[in-house]
Structures are given as structure tokens and as C-alpha cells.
C-alpha positions, 0 to 999 in steps of 0.5 A: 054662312052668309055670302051677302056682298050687297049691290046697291052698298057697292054701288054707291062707296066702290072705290079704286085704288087710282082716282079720288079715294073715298072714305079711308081708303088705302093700303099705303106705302110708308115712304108716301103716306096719306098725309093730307087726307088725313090731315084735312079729316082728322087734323093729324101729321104723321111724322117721319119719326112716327112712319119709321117707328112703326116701320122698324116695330112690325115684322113680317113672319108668314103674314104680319106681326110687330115687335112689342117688347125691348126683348123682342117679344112678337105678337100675331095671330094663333092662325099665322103661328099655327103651322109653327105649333102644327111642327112643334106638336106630337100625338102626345102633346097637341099644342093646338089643344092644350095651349102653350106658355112658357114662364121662362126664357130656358122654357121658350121653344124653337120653331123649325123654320120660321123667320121673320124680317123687318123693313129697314130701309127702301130705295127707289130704283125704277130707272136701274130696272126700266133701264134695262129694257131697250127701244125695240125689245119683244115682251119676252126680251123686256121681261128678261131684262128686267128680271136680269136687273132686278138679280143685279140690284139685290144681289149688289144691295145684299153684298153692300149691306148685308141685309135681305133684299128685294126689289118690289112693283109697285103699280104693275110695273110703274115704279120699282123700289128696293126693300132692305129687311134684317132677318132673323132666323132664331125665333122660340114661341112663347105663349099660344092660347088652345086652338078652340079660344083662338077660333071659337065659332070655328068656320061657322063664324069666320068672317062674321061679326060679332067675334070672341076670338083669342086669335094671338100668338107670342114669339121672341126673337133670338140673336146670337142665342140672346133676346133681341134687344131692340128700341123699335117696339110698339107700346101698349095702350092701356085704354085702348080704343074708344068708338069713333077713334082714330086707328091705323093697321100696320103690316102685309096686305097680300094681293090686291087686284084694284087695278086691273083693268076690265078684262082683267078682272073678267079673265079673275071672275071667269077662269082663276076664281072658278078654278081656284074654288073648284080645288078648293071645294075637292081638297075640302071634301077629301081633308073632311075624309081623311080627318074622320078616319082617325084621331090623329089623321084629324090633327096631321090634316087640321092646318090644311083643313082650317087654311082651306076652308078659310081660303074657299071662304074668302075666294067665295066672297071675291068671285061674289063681287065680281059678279055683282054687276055694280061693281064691274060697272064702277070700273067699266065706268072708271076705265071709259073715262080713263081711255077717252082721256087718253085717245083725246090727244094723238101724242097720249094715244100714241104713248099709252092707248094700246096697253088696254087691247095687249093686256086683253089679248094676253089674258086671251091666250092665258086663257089656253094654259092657265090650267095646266100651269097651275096644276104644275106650278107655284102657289096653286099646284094641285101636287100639295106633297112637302116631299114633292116641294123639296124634290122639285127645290132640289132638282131646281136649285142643282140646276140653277146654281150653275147659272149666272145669279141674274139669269136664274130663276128668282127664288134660285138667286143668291139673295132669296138662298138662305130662306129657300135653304131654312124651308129646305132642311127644315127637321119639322115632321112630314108624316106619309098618311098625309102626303099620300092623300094630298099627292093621290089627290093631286095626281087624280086630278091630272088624270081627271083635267087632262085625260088619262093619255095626257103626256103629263098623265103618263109621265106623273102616273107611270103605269100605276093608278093615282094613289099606288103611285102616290104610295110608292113616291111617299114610302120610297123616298129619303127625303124625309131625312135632312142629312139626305137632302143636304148630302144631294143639294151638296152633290149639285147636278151630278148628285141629282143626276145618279139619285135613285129616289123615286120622289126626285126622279119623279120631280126631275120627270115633271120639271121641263113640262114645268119650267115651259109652261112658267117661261110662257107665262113669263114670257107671253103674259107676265111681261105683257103685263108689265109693260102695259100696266106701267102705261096705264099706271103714267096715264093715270099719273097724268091725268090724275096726280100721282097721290094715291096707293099701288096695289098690295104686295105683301109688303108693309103698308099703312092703313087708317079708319076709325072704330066704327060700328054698321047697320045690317038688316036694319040692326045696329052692329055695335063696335066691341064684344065683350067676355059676356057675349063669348059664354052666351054664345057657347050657352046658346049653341048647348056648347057643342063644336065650334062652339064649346069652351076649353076647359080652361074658360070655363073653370076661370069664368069668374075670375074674368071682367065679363065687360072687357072688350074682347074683339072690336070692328074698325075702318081700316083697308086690309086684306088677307095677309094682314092677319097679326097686324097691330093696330094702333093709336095716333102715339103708335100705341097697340090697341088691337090686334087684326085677325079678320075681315067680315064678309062684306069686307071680302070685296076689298080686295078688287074694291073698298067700301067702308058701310059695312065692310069692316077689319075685326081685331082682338081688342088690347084690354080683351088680351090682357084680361085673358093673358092676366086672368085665364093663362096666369101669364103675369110675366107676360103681361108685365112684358107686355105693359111695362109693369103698369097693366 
């Protein structure tokens, strides 16, 4: 593994998002693309036609993914359509094993509770939101009128137009726009190539280069029982792309941290990236346990193993740019000349300069319960249990249905119901070994932070030690029956009340410690934030212009770059793989794990072109979340189809750098050759091309 995020590289093309972008930076929106830089560098217009094409032709599914069919045909990656195959696999017939194909519509299987959303429209409603915060209003109270108007805003956009809606921040909180999505909740898999072909090299070679992944995944979407018909999908190049060609990723970079100020990335580098790998690294160990025991503990873990390691992975390489020196004094450099700018003029000052000293001291007492809200709530809570999840949804949701919409908690309002409602009845299996290990885990990890006489301790472990308590939550709970959770969500309050169920009692034990640590962060870091960040954001506005990208928001974004190669240690890395350099590799290392070729491979071996190009490397900005991305040609034509960075792109997501970072897609010929000549998928293919492949 290398972990290689090289100073004098950084030093020299660093770029943050504010300011002049160097190289092809930008994880642009699509209601304001980079339209002169990439006319002044590469003569080409994107046309409204064109951005609203690829708009309504990508999809959001998880992680990202485009309609590449009149029939609703999707294509992501393996990876983002693993849990999907995870759900849909039996002991007796492990998806992730065998692959998946199915040569008719009636052979197409559906998901357990995968949807997917498409952009339809945006609005811009900054002034509704920052309406709402009145002259005089403490952070805490600012924040709550914001988060009111946000409830308002998509609750009266939803009964308008029926779609899905969000109100998005975009720069920290200096502009507010409302996304309008179609969601589709009938989606069937179609065709998935063996886990081994999709990840070959395994985490030995995950965010390297060279590849020689089949990291793709093929779902349709169903309406009122039908394929989609739609006329916004993405056509295949049969060409693909050439060296030094123009390209564009379309799709759903997650979280960028590009402008934090530099406290703010400290409080990142010394707190958040320690205490996230540190789990990481402990949930990596006991996943590698419990796999060995047994066969089938190894396929129920495999999706958390394989998302864990990829995660400790990347977080490694984050908190490596964080702590190379060049690239804290790029933004040391960049925030100086920022504030100088500001405290030159008394009326700029007055309106802008104390936004730098709130935001340090927020992170300052953050700094005092970040652990204990963490370990308790949201995406990083060490309590892991999918029974646990639907306990905390059910006891949560009784509650908040009886407030007012724009008073409850976000995922609780009226326009975020019907997705939590999929997830919360999902029939996909939950298989007590696993939670016991991932909520034993979790509950000596209580013990181990905050002490064995912790308040939090007791009440989570009540008398017993971590794994009996486990134990006695997964086996004594009904929540694995559907009926059972439907029957209590009915009930509301009074239903949550009376229930004996040890795993919703437990839940409704834990939720008030919960519930107060995620209103302080609301209240005493959340909003500091906004307000600061949205005055940093009109600062930089000013004194910059304002032709430039927010950070990521795990919306669709549009990004470009060419096909390009890079030097490393002296060497040449050339732009594509082909077939030929996968059965060397699989040669070279005796075939042995994650090395090996599924049987499949190797008994088609001589039907392939060994000189397709089968992965390829360009200069596009992505980040995680952008896995299932297509690229595209400047005809909107799929070229590619993004399933990684390499290492030194790992940085991207506090700083861009185009000299060898790269993003690493699965090349448009390489799938077909494989689809054609390894899956006998000619259906599909001709899906694909439109007949002409």
C-alpha cells in the first residue's frame, strides 16, 4: 500500500475551491457551469440542452449512476450495487460469487429497498431561508429559523409538485437552492459481473493504478410495473476515449472540505481523522474475526469488511494531506490574504471579520463532546446494528410525527418520510451473528471511552457485560419481522410506549443523552457555522467574483479533465489498461487471492481482444461518492464509467492537484468486450449500443 501524498507536488498545483481554480479544477453545479474556462482551454460550449441532458440522464442511487437506455436501463458500479446483491443472496446462492444476469425483463429481480432519484429541477431560495433569521437572533435561534424555513420550503414544493424535494447549502450556508428530484422506488437488477472481476486486486490495489476492474453494475427502473420509458439517457460511444481527449464526470461527489478555514481543518487533522480511523482500524480487526470463523460469517461480513476497508483507506490518505505541511500553508497563505483584504476596510471588517475567530472558537467546544456525539449518533455511531437503526427510526419517528413538520427533526419531515419508510420495512435479511458482533462491539466501546461508571455505560449495558447485552438485545427483539415494526410505527407514541421489545426499549433509554448532544451540536456548532461560513463565503465573493464552485454536497456535479497519464518514480503511467495486463497480473502473483481469476475468465480467455482497453485514468475532480459516475464525451456519449481515485488523488477532497492525482473509470470498450465475450450478454450489449456494438 502506498500512502504517498507528495509535498513538493502539492505545493506547487494545490488549489482551493474560492480564488483562481488552477488546472481542471471543480465539482461544478449545472445551473453554473465553468463555461469560460472551458472555452478559453478547450474551445468547447456547454449548451443548456446539453447540461439539462446529462442532468436528467444521471441518477443518484446510494452513490451515483445514469440512465443509459430508452428502457431505464442504470449503470453504477459492483460496489455501489453490493449491498443490493448482499440482500438478494442466500447461503446457497451468493450473488457476489456467481454474478448475476438476467436475459429477460420476467428474469429481473427486485431490490429490497433501493430507489433512485433524478434531478429535475432547482430553484434558487436563499433569501426565503436567510429571511428567516432575524437582526439580533442568538446562533441557536438563527439556526432554528433556518432549519424551520428549510421544513416550510420543501414541504410546500412537495405538495406543488409532487416531487421529492431538498433545499441544498451550498458554500457553508451563502446560497440556498431547492432540488426537485423524481424518485423511483421499483428498481429490479439486471446484470452484476462475480465480485472477483469487479475487485480484482482486492485492497492490495484499491486506489492504485494500473486497474483491471469490471467494477459495473446494470438496474432497470420499473413504473407502475413497466420499464421506464424515458428520452433522457446517455448514448454509448463506440470509440470511446483517446489520450488527451476531453471528458466530463457527471454525478454525486460526497463532502468536500475545500473551504474550511484553518482551524477548521486542524480540528479535521487532530480530532475527526484520528477518531474516525481509529474505529475504523478496531472494526477492521473484528470483521477479519468474525469473517474467519466460518464461511458464512465471511459472506454476511463481506459489505462491511469491504466498505471499512475502503473507508480506512481513504481517511488515511485525507489525514496524510493534512499533515504535509504544503498543504496547510497553501491555505494558511490563502486565508492571510483573505483577512488582510478584509480588515483594510473598517465597513468590511465590521461585516465580515469576526467570522474566522466564532468559527475557531466553536470548534474549540466541539472539541469537548465530539466523541460522545459520535459514538451516539449519525453516520459515525460505533452502535452499527440494523435492528438498532430501525429501534432509534421508530422511536424517533412516534415522537416527531407529533410535531409540527417544521419543527421536527430533518429525516423526520413530511418530504424525507417516504424514503425513511422504504429503509424502515425493508424485508432485506438481518442475520443475528452479525449484529451481535457489530452491537458487542459497539457497546465495548462505550465501556472502553467513557468508562465503566459512565451514566451512558450503565444505562447501555444495564448490569450485563458488552456481548451478553448484545445478545440479549438481537435475540430478543421482533424487529426483524416487518409486520412487527409497521404494527408499532402505526401505534405512534402510545404503541412505543407499552412495547416490551428489548431493542426499543434500549433505544428509547439511549435517545435523550442522543438527542441533547445532536441539539448542541446543533445549536453551539452547526449554526456557528452557517453564519460564519456564509460571511467568509461574501467576502470571498467580493473580493474574488463569485465564478467559482461550492464544496460537495452529494448532489450532481459536473466536472471535466482530459485522458491523461503521469510520471511516478521516474516512470511513465500510461492512460489505459488492457485485458492482457489482467491475466499477467493474475500470472504474476500464482493467481492467489485477490489476485485470482473467476473461472468464468479464465475459461473465456481466448474469446477476449486482449488490446481493449479495459480501465483508463483522466483529470476530472471527483471524490468519493462519485463511484457509478459516467464519463462522457463533449456529444454526452459514455465513455467510461468512474469506480476510483488513485492514491495521490485522496487529497482531493481538502485540495485539487491534476500532476498525478487521477480519477480511474472502467473504459466503455473494455465493458462491452467483457459484457459480449465473457457474460454472453448480447441482449444487453445491444441494449447498450443501440444494436451497433
Amino acid at each position: 500500500m502506498r500512502f504517498r501524498i507528495q509535498s513538493a507536488m502539492v505545493a506547487a498545483v494545490v488549489a482551493f475551491a474560492f480564488g483562481s481554480s488552477r488546472a481542471d479544477e471543480g465539482m461544478w453545479l449545472l445551473n453554473k457551469p465553468p463555461a469560460k474556462a472551458l472555452k478559453e482551454k478547450y474551445g468547447f460550449e456547454p449548451t443548456p440542452e446539453w447540461l439539462e441532458h446529462l442532468q436528467k440522464s444521471c441518477c443518484r442511487m446510494g452513490a451515483s449512476a445514469s440512465i443509459v437506455s430508452p428502457e431505464g436501463l442504470v449503470m453504477t458500479n459492483h460496489h455501489v450495487g453490493h449491498d443490493s446483491l448482499e440482500k438478494l443472496s442466500t447461503p446457497e446462492k451468493d450473488l457476489l460469487k456467481t454474478g448475476f444476469y438476467a436475459r429477460t425483463r420476467g428474469e429481473e429481480v427486485k431490490c429490497p429497498d433501493l430507489d433512485a432519484v433524478v434531478l429535475w429541477s432547482i430553484e434558487d431560495v436563499t433569501d426565503k431561508v436567510t429571511g428567516a433569521v432575524k437582526p439580533g437572533m442568538s446562533p441557536a435561534d438563527a439556526g432554528a429559523a433556518r432549519r424551520k424555513a428549510i421544513a416550510e420550503i420543501e414541504a410546500a414544493s412537495d405538495k406543488a409538485t409532487g416531487l421529492k424535494s431538498e433545499v441544498v447549502t451550498l458554500y457553508h450556508g451563502a446560497r440556498y437552492h431547492l432540488y426537485c428530484y423524481k424518485r423511483f422506488t421499483d428498481i429490479r437488477l439486471v446484470m452484476a459481473p462475480e465480485e472477483q472481476a469487479a475487485f480484482f486486486g482486492g485492497d492490495n490495489d484499491n486506489f492504485e493504478y494500473p486497474r483491471y476492474n469490471l467494477d459495473c453494475c446494470f438496474f432497470r427502473i420499473y413504473e407502475n410495473d413497466k420499464p421506464l420509458k424515458t428520452e433522457h439517457y446517455l448514448k454509448w460511444s463506440k470509440n470511446g476515449a483517446a489520450d488527451n481527449e476531453l471528458t466530463f464526470v457527471v454525478g454525486h461527489p460526497g463532502r468536500t472540505q475545500r473551504l474550511y478555514t484553518v482551524d477548521h481543518l486542524k480540528f479535521l487533522r487532530d480530532v475527526e481523522m484520528p477518531s474516525i480511523l481509529r474505529k475504523l482500524w478496531r472494526r477492521e480487526v473484528e470483521l477479519a474475526g468474525f469473517s474467519s470463523r466460518s464461511d458464512e460469517n465471511a459472506r454476511i461480513a463481506n459489505g462491511d469488511r469491504r466498505s471499512v476497508e475502503n473507508s480506512r483507506k481513504a481517511f488515511t490518505g485525507v489525514l496524510a494531506g493534512l499533515n504535509d505541511p504544503a498543504v496547510m500553508k497553501q491555505k494558511m497563505d490563502e486565508e492571510k490574504k483573505l483577512r488582510a483584504w478584509v480588515d483594510a476596510d473598517p465597513e468590511r471588517k465590521k461585516e465580515y471579520g469576526d467570522a474566522w475567530d466564532k468559527l475557531a472558537d466553536a470548534h474549540a467546544n466541539y472539541r469537548t463532546f465530539y466523541e460522545r456525539q459520535m459514538a451516539l449518533d449519525g453516520r459515525r455511531s460505533v452502535l452499527r446494528s440494523d435492528l438498532m437503526k430501525i429501534a432509534r427510526n421508530l422511536v424517533r419517528m412516534a415522537d416527531e410525527k407529533q410535531k409540527p413538520n417544521s419543527e421536527r427533526l430533518h429525516e423526520y419531515t413530511d418530504s424525507e418520510l417516504a424514503e425513511l419508510e422504504q429503509d424502515l420495512y425493508s424485508p432485506a435479511p438481518i442475520y443475528d451473528a452479525l449484529e451481535i458482533e457489530r452491537l458487542g462491539d459497539g457497546l465495548s466501546f462505550f465501556a472502553e471511552q467513557f468508562g465503566g461508571d459512565d451514566p451512558l455505560t450503565t444505562t447501555a449495558l444495564a448490569g450485563k457485560s458488552p456481548k451478553a447485552r448484545a445478545e440479549e438485545l438481537v435475540r430478543g427483539s421482533k424487529l426483524k419481522d416487518v409486520a412487527f415494526r409497521k404494527k408499532l410505527a402505526a401505534g405512534g407514541t402510545a404503541a412505543i410506549a407499552s412495547c416490551d421489545d428489548p431493542m426499543i426499549r434500549f433505544a428509547a433509554a439511549i435517545d435523550p443523552e442522543s438527542r441533547r448532544l445532536r441539539k448542541r451540536f446543533e445549536d453551539e456548532v452547526e449554526s456557528v457555522e452557517r453564519a460564519a461560513y456564509a460571511k467568509i463565503a461574501k467576502a470571498k465573493f467580493a473580493s474574488e467574483g463569485e465564478d467559482t464552485y461550492p464544496d460537495a454536497t452529494f448532489t450532481l456535479r459536473l466536472s471535466y479533465g482530459p485522458v491523461r497519464g503521469y510520471i511516478e518514480d521516474g516512470k511513465q503511467v500510461k492512460p489505459f489498461t488492457e485485458f492482457a495486463g489482467m491475466y499477467e497480473r493474475a500470472k504474476e502473483r500464482h493467481g492467489e487471492y485477490p489476485f485470482n481469476m473467476p473461472e468464468r475468465w479464465a475459461a473465456k480467455k481466448d474469446k477476449l481482444k486482449m488490446d481493449v482497453p479495459f480501465n483508463f485514468i483522466c483529470t476530472p475532480d471527483i471524490i468519493g461518492g462519485n463511484s457509478g459516475s459516467p464519463v462522457v464525451n463533449k456529444q454526452g456519449e459514455v465513455v467510461g464509467l468512474v469506480f476510483d481515485g488513485n492514491m495521490q488523488g485522496l487529497v482531493w477532497d481538502i485540495a485539487y492537484t491534476d500532476d498525478q492525482a487521477r480519477c480511474v473509470a472502467v473504459d466503455s470498450r473494455g465493458l462491452i468486450e467483457a459484457l459480449k465475450n465473457v457474460y454472453d450478454a448480447g441482449p444487453l450489449v445491444n441494449e447498450l449500443t443501440g444494436g451497433k456494438s
